[in-house]
ROFITOR-288346 format. One line per 2 residues: number of its first residue (from 1); their letters; for each residue z, x, y of N, C-alpha, C. Coordinates in steps of 0.2 Angstrom, whole numbers. Atoms other than C-alpha are relative to their C-alpha. Example, Ala and Ser with C-alpha at 12.3 -4.5 7.8 and 13.67 -1.06 7.14 Angstrom:
BEGIN
1) as) 0/4/-6/39/62/-22/0/4/6 | -1/-4/-6/36/68/-5/3/-4/5
# end
This chain:
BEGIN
1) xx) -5/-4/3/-181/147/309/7/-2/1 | -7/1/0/-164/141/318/2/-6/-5
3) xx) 0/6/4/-167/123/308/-1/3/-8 | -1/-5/5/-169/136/291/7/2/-1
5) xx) -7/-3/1/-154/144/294/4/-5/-2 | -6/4/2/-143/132/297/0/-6/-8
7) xx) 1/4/5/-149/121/281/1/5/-4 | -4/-7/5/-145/139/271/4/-2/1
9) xx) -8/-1/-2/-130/139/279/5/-6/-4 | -2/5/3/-125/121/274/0/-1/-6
11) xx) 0/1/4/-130/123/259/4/5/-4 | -5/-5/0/-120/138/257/7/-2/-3
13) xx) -7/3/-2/-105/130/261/3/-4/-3 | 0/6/4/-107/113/251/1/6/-8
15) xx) 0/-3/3/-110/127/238/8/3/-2 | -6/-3/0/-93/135/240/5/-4/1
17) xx) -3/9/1/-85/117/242/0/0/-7 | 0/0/8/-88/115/226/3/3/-5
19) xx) -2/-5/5/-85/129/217/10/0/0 | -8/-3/-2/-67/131/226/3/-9/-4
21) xx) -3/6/3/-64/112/220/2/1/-6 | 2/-3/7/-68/118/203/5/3/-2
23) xx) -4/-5/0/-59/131/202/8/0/0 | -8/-2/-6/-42/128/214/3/-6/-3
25) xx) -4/8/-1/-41/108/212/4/1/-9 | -2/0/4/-27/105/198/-3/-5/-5
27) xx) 3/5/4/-35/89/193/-7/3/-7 | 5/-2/2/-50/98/190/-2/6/-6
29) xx) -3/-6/5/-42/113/181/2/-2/-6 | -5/6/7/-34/100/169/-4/2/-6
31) xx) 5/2/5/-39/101/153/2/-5/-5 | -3/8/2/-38/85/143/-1/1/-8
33) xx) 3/-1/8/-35/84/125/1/-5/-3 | 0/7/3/-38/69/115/3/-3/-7
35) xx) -2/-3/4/-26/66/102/4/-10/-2 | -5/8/5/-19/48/90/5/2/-3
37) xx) -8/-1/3/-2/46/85/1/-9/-4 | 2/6/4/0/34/70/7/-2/-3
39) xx) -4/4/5/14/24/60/-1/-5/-2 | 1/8/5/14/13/45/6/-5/2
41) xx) -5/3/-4/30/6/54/-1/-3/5 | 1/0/-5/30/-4/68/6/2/6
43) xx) -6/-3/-2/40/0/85/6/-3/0 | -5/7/2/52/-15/79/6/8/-2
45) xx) -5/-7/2/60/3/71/1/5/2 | -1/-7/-3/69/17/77/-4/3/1
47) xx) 1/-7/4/61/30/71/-6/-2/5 | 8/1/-4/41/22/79/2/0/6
49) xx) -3/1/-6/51/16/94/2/7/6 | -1/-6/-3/56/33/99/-6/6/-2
51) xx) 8/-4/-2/39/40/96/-3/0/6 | 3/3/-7/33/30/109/3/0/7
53) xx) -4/0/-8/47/31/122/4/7/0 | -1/-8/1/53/51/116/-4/5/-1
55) xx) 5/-9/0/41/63/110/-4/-3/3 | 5/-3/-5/26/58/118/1/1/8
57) xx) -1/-2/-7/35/56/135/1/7/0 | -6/-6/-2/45/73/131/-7/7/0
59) xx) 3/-5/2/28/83/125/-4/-3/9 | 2/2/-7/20/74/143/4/7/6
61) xx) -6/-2/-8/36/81/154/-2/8/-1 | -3/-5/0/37/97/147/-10/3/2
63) xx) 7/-6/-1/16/103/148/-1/-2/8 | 1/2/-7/17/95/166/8/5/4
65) xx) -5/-3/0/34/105/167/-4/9/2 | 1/-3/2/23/119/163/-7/4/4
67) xx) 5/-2/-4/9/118/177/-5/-4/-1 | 3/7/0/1/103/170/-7/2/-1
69) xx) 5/-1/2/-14/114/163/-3/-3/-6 | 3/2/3/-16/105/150/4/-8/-1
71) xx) -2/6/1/-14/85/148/-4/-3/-8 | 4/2/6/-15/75/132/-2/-10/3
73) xx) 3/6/1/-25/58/130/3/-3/-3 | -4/0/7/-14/48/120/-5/-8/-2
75) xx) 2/3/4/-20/34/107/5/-3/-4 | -5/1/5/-7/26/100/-2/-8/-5
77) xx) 1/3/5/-10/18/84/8/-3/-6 | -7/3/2/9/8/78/-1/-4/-6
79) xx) -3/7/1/13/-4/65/-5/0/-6 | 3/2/6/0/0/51/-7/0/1
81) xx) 7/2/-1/-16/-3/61/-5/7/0 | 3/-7/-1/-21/15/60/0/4/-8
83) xx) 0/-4/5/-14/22/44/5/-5/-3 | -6/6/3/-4/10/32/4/5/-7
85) xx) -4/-3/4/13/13/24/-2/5/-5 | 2/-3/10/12/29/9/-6/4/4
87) xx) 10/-4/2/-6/35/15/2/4/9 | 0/-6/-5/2/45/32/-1/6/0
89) xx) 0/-7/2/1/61/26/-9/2/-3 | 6/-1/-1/-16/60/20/-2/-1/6
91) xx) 6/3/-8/-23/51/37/0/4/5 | -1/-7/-4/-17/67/47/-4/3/-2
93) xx) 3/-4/1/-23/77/36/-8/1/0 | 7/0/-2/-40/70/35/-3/-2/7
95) xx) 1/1/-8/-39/69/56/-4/-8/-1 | 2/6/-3/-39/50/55/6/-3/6
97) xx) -5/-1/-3/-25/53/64/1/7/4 | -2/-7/0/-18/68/73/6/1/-1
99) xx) -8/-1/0/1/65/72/2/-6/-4 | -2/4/0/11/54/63/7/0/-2
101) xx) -6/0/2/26/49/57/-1/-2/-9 | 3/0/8/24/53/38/6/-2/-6
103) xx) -5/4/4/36/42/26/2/5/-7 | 1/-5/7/41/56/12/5/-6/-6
105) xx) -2/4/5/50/44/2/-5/-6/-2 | 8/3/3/34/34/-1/-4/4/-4
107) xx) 9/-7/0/24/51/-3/5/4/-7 | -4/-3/4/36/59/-17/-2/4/-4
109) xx) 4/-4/6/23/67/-26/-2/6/6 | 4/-7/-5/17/78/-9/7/3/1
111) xx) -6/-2/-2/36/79/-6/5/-2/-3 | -3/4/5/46/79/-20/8/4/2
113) xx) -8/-3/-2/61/90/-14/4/-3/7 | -3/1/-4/62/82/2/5/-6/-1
115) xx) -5/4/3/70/68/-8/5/-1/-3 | -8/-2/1/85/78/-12/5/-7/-2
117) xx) -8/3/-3/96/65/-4/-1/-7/-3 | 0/7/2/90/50/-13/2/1/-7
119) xx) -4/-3/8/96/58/-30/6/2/-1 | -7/0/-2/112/61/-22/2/-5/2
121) xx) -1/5/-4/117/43/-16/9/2/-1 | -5/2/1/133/39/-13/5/8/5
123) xx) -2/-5/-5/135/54/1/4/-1/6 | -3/2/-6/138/52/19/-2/-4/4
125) xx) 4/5/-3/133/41/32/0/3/6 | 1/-3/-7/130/53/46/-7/4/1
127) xx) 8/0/-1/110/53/50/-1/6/2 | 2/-8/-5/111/68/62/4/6/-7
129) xx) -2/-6/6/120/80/46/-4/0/-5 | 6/0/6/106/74/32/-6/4/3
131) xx) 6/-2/-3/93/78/47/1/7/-1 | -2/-9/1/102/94/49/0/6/-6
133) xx) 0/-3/5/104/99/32/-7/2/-3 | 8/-1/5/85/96/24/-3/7/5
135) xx) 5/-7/-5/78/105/41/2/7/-2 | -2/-6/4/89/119/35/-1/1/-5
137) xx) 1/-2/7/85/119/18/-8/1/1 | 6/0/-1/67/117/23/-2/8/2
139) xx) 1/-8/-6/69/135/32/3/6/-4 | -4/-4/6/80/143/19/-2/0/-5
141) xx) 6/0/7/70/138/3/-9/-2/0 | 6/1/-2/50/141/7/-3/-5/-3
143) xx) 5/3/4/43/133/-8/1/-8/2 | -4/7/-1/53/116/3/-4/0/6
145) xx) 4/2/-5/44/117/18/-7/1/0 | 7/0/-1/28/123/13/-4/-5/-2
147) xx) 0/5/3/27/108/4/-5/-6/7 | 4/2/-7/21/101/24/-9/4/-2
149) xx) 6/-4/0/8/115/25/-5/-3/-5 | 8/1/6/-1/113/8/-2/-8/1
151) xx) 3/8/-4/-4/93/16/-4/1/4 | 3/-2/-7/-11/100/29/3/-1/7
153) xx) -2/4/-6/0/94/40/8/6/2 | -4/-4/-4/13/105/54/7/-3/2
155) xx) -7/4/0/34/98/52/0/-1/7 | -1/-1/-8/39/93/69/8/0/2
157) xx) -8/2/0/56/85/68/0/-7/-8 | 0/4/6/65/74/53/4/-5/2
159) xx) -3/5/-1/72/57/52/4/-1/-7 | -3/3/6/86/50/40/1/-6/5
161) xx) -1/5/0/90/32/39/8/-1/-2 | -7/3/3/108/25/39/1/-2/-2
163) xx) -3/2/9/118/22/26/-3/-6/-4 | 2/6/3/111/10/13/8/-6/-2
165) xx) -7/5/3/121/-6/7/-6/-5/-4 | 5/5/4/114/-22/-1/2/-6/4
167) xx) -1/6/-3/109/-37/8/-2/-6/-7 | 1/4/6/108/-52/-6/2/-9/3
169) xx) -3/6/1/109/-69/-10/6/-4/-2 | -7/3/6/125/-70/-20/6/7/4
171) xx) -5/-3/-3/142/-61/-14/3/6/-6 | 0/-6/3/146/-43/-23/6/2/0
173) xx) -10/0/-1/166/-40/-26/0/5/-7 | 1/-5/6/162/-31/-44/-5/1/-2
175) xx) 7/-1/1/149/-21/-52/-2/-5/-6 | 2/4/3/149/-34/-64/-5/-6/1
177) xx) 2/3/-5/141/-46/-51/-6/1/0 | 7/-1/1/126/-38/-52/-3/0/-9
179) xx) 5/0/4/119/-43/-69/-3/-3/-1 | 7/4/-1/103/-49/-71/-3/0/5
181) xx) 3/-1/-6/101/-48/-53/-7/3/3 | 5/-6/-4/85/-41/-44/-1/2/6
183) xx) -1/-5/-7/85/-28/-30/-7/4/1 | 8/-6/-1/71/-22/-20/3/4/0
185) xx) -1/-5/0/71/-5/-20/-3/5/1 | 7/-4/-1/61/7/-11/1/7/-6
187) xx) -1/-9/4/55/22/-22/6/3/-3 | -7/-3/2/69/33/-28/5/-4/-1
189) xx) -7/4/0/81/21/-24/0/-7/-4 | -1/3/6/78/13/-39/6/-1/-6
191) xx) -4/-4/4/89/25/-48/8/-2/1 | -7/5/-1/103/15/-38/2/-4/-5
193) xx) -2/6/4/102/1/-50/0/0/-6 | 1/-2/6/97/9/-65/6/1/-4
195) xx) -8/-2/3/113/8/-78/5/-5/5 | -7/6/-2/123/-8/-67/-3/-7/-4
197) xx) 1/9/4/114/-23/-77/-4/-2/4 | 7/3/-5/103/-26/-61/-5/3/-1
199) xx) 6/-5/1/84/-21/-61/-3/-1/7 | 4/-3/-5/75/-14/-47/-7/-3/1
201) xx) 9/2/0/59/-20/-39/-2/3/5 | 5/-3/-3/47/-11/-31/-2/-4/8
203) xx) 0/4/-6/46/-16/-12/0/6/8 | -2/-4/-7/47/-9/7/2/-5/4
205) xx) -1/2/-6/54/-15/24/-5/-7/1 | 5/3/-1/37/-23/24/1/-7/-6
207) xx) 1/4/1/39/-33/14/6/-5/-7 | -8/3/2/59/-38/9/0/-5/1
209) xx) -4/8/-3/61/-54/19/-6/-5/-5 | 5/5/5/45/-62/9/2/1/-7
211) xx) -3/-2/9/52/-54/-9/5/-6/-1 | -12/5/2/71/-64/-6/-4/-5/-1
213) xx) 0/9/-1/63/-79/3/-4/-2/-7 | 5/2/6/52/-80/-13/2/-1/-5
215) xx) -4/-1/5/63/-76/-27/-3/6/-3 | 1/-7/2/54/-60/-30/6/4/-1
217) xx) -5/-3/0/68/-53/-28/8/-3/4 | -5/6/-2/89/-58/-26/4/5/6
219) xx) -3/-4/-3/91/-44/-14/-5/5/3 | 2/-6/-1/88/-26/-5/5/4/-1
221) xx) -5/-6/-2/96/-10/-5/-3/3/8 | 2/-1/-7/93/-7/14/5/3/4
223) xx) -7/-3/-6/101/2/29/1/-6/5 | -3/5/-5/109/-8/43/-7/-1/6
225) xx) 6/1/-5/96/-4/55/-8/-2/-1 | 8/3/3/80/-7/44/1/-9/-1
227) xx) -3/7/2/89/-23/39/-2/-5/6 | 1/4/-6/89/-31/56/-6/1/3
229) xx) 8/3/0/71/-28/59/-2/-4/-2 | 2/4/2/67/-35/47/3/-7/-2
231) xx) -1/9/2/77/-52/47/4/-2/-6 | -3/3/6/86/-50/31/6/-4/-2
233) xx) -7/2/0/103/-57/35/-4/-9/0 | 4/7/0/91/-74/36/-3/-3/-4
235) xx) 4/1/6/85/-75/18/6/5/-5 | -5/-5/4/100/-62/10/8/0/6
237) xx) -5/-4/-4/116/-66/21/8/1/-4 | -5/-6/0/129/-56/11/-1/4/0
239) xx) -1/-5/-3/132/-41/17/3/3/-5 | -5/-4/5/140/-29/3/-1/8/3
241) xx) 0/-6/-5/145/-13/12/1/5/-5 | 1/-6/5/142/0/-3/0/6/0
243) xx) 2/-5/-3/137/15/7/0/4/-6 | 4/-5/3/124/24/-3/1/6/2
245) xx) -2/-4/-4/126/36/11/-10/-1/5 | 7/1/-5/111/38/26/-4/7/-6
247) xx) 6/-3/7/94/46/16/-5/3/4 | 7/-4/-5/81/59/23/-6/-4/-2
249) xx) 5/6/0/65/48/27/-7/1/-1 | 7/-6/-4/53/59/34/-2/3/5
251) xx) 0/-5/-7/47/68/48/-8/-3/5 | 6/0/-3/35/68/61/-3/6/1
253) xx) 5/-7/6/19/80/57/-6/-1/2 | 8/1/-5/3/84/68/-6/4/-8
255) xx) 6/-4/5/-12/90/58/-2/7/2 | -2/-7/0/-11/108/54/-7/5/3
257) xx) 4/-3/-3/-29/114/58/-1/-1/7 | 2/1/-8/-29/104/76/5/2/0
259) xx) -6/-3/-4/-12/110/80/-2/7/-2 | 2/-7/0/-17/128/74/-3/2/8
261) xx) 3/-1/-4/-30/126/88/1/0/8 | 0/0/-6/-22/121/101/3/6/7
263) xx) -4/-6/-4/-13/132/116/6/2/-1 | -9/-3/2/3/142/113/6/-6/3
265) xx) -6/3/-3/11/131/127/1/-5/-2 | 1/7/2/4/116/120/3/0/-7
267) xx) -5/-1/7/11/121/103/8/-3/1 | -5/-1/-3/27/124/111/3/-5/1
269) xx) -1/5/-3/29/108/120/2/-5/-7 | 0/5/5/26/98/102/7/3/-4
271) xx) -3/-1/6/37/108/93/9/-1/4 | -7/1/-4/53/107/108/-2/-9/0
273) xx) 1/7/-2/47/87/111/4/-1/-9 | -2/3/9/49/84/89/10/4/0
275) xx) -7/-1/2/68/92/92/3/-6/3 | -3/5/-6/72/81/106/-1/-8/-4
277) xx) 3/7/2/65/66/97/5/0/-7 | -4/0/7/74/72/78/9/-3/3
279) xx) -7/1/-1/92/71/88/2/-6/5 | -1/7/-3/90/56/100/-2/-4/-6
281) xx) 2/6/5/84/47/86/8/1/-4 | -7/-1/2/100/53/76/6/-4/3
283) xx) -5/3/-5/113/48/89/-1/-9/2 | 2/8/-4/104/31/95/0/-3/-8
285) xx) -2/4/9/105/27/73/6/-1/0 | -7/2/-1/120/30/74/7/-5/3
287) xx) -2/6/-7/125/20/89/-1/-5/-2 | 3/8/0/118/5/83/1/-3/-6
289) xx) -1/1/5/123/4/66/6/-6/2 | -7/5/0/141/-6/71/-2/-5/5
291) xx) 3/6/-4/130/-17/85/-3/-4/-4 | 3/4/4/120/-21/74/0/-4/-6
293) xx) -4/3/6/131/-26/59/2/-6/4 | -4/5/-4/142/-36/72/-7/-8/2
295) xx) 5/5/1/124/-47/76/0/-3/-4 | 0/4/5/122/-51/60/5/-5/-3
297) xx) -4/3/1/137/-57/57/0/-5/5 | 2/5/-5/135/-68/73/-3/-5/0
299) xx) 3/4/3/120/-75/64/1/-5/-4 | -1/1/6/129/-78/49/0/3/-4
301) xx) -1/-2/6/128/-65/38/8/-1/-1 | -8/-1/2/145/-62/27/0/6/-3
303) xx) -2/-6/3/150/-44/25/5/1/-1 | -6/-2/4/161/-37/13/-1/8/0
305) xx) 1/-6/3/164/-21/9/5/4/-8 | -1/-1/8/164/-14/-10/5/5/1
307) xx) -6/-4/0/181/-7/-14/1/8/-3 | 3/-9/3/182/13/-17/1/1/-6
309) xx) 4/-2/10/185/11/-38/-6/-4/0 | 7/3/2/172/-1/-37/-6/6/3
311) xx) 5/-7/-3/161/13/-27/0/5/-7 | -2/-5/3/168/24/-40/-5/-1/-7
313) xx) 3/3/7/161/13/-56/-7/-1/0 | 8/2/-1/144/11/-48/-2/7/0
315) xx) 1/-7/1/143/29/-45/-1/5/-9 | -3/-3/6/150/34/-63/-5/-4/-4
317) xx) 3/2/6/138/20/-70/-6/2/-1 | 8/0/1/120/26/-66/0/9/-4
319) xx) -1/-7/6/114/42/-78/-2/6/5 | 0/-8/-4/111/60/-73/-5/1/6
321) xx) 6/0/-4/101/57/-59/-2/4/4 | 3/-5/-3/100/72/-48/-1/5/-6
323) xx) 0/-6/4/102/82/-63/-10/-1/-3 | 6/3/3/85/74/-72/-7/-1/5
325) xx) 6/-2/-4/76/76/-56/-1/4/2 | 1/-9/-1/80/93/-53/-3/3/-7
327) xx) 3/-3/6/75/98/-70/-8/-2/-1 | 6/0/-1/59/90/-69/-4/3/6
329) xx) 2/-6/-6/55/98/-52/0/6/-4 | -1/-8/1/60/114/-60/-5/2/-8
331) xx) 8/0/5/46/111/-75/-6/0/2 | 4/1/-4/34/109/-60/0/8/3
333) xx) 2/-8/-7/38/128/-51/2/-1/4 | 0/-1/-8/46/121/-38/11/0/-2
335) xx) -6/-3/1/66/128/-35/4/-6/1 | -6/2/-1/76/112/-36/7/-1/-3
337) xx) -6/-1/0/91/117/-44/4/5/5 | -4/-3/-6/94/128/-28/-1/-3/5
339) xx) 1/4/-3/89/114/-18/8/-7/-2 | -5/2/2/100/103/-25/9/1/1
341) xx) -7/-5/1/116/116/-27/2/0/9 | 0/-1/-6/113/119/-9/0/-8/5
343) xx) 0/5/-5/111/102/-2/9/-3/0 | -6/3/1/127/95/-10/6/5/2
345) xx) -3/-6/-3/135/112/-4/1/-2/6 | 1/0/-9/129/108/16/5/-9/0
347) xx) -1/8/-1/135/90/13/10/0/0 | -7/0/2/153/95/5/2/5/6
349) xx) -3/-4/-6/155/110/18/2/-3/8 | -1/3/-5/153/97/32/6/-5/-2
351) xx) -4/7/1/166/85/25/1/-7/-3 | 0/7/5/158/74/14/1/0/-6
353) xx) -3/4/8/167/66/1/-4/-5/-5 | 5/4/6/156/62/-15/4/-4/-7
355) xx) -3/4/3/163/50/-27/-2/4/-9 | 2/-1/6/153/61/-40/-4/6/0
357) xx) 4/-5/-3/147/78/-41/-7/1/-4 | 6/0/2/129/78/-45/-4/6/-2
359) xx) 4/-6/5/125/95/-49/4/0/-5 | -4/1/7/136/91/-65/-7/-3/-6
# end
């Protein structure tokens, strides 16, 4: 009977060993949640780069901030190996992804208002005021953010890109200099060339430095910090300082039915991490734009910068282009003549001097 007891007893207490491990131990209360984070981009670029070293740290700090009841699994898929350039928005959507950084100037059909600012060139060049401005218009005019939603996918934070110029093979002093010319030209920013004697080509980041070095193309219209990823002071080194102005890009965007599901805190974490991520990104563009030029130059590029009538005649030459793209949105149902009125409003109330008013 005493050799009974005691083997109860022990078993007892192994019994409530356990349980209290179960129960008490934090590791073991954890819950772990398994989740991929994608870019057609790689971290060669801002925007990926601070995926990788800002939000996922900052969504990390803040749920271990929080008691560290929940921890994420991360998966990181960079560079196109997971979801290539253009097709982000889907790949979320169809959870081949959970998060990504979703290109809306590629996706223009899922998001055609969010491309305001490419119908308005020749704006500002201050990243963190574009970022600021869409996210506000996105929150003021519904049928602009829900534009996320019906993708299936949940906004997090937004990215612009600093100011555009043109990198090229030949030196640019008058709009005359450009005829016959060809410029890459991603998407929208085709509408740049249209009306100066140059024609546009069809191109990305991805694949500018093969276009020049090949003769596909005798140039880009590129920002300063996409440029030096990609190398194009090496294959394009004049430098013509144009300033398009900086351009809303995209945003990064979790998949709307697994972010529905997650925890409130966990929610909370992704949606405080994507601020923190939208405004060091801003700040760290803007930093590096005048390092990054000055490199170039060190290389060998040669910058110039186009003189403000010249600005003026390249502005004044291309045709009604925010009017033409507002009016066809607005044959679609969707409000971009108050998108428009409003952007170039938030743009002008902050200080920026447009060479040409666009809602005209």
């Amino acid at each position: 009977m005493t050799l009974r007891r005691t083997l109860v007893a022990a078993a007892a207490a192994l019994t409530l060993g356990t349980l209290g491990a179960l129960t008490s131990g934090p590791a073991a209360a954890q819950q772990v949640i398994k989740l991929t984070a994608a870019a057609g981009h790689p971290p060669v670029f801002l925007w990926v780069k601070l995926a990788d070293e800002v939000l996922i740290p900052e969504v990390d700090r803040r749920l271990a901030a929080a008691g560290g009841k929940y921890r994420i699994e991360w998966t990181k898929a960079w560079g196109g190996t997971l979801l290539k350039l253009g097709s982000e928005s889907k790949g979320v959507a169809d959870g081949v992804a959970d998060l990504a950084i979703v290109s809306t100037i590629f996706e223009a059909p899922k998001f055609p208002l969010q491309n305001v600012s490419y119908f308005t060139p020749f704006g500002t060049d201050d990243v963190g005021l574009i970022s600021r401005t869409v996210a506000e218009l996105q929150q003021s005019i519904p049928p602009m953010g829900d534009a996320w939603t019906k993708n299936g996918l949940v906004y997090l934070g937004g990215m612009a890109l600093d100011s555009y110029h043109v990198w090229s093979k030949f030196p640019i002093t008058k709009l005359e200099d450009l005829q016959g010319k060809k410029l890459s030209a991603p998407g929208p920013s085709a509408n740049w060339v249209k009306g100066t004697g140059a024609v546009a080509v069809a191109g990305s980041l991805n694949t500018y430095y093969e276009d020049i070095k090949s003769g596909v193309s005798d140039g880009a219209l590129v920002f300063t910090t996409g440029a030096w990823g990609a190398k194009l002071h090496e294959v394009a080194p004049y430098v013509t300082k144009v300033n398009f102005g900086a351009m809303f890009a995209g945003g990064v965007a979790i998949n709307k039915s697994r972010f529905d599901k997650l925890p409130p805190e966990v929610q909370k974490a992704f949606r405080e991490a994507g601020e923190v991520w939208m405004d060091t990104y801003a700040k760290q563009q803007n930093a590096a734009v005048a390092a990054l030029m000055q490199k170039m130059v060190e290389a060998g590029a040669k910058v110039s910068e186009l003189s403000e009538p010249e600005r003026k005649r390249w502005a004044d030459s291309l045709g009604p282009v925010a009017r033409t793209w507002a009016a066809d949105a607005q044959g679609k149902g969707l409000p971009a003549d108050a998108v428009l009125r409003a952007y170039v409003a938030g743009l002008t109330k902050a200080g920026a001097k447009m060479p040409r008013d666009w809602t005209k």
